[in-house]
Structure formats: C-alpha cells, structure tokens
C-alpha positions as CSV (number, residue, x, y, z in Angstrom):
1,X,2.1,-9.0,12.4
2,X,-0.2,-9.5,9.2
3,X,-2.2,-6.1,8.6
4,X,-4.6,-5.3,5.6
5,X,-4.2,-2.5,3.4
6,X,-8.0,-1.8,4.2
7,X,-7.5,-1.4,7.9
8,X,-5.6,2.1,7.0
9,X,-8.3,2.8,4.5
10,X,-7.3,1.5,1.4
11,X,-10.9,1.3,-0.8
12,X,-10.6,-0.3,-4.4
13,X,-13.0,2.8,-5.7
14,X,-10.6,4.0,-8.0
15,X,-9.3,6.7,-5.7
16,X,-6.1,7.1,-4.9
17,X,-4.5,4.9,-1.9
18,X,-1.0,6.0,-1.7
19,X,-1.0,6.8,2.1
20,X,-3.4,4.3,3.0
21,X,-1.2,1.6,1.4
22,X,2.1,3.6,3.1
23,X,0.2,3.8,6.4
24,X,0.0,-0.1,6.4
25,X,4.0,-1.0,5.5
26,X,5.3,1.7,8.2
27,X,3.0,0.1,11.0
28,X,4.0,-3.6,9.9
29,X,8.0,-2.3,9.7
30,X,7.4,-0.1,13.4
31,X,5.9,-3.4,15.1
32,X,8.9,-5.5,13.9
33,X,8.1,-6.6,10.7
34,X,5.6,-9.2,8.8
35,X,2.9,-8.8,6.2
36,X,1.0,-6.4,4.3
37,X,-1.5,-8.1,2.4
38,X,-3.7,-6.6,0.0
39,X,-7.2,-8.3,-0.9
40,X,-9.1,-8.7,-3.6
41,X,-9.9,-5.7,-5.9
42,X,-8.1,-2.8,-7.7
43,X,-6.3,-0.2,-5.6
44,X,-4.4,3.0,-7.0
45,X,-1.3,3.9,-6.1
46,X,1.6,6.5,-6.5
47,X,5.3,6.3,-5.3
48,X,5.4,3.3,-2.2
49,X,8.7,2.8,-0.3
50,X,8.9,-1.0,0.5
51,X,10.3,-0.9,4.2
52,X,12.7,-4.3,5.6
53,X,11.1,-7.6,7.2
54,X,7.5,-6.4,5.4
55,X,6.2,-8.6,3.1
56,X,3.9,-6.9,0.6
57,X,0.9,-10.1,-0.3
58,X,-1.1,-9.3,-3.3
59,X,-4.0,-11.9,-2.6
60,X,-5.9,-13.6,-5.8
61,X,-7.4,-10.8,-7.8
62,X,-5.3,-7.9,-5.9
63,X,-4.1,-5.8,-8.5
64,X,-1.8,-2.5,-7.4
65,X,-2.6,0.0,-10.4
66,X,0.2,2.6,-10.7
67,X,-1.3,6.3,-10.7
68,X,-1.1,8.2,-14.4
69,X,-0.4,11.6,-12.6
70,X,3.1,12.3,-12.2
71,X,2.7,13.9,-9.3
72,X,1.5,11.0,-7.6
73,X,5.2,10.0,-7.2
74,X,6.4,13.0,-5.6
75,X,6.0,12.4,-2.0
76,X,9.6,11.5,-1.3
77,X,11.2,14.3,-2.6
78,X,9.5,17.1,0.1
C-alpha cells in the first residue's frame, strides 16, 4: 500500500498536520504495511509514532517541520 499524507488532509499551509500525518501511518500499518510518502512542500508536525512495515518517504522538497509548541507532543501521554 503507498498512501499520501494529503489523502488524510495533510495541507503544507503552515497549520498543524499531526493527525493528518498519524491518520496516514495507522491506515498503511492496519492494511499490512507499505509507504507513507509525503510530497513536496512544508508540513508541521507534533509527536508521530512510526508504526512497523511503514515506510515514511519524504519526496524531493518534503520537509517535516517539528511544531515549537510543547504541547504539540502531548498526544501520547492521554
């Protein structure tokens, strides 16, 4: 399975793409594995947890920009 990062809404606006970009590794890991590629652009994110047999593909000019907010990286600890 290859899926993109903007077919879970992932937008490189400068907003925050956290779940999108989750959204996108669970699917890939639930259907058995493969690729999550992520295109062109800038995309923000907080706290990601990389899941086994997914491949995360930054494509040429992909950049993953870590969030400056603290509380971006909470998510795991609800």
């Amino acid at each position: 399975m290859i899926v993109s990062i903007l077919q879970y809404g992932a937008k490189a606006d400068g907003s925050l793409c956290t779940n999108a970009i989750q959204d996108a590794i669970d699917a890939c890991f639930l259907s058995g594995g493969g690729e999550v590629t992520v295109p062109a652009g800038k995309f923000r994110t907080g706290g990601l947890r990389l899941r086994s047999n997914v491949t995360l593909h930054l494509l040429e000019n992909a950049i993953l920009e870590g969030s400056r907010d603290p509380e971006d990286y909470m998510g795991f600890w609800q």
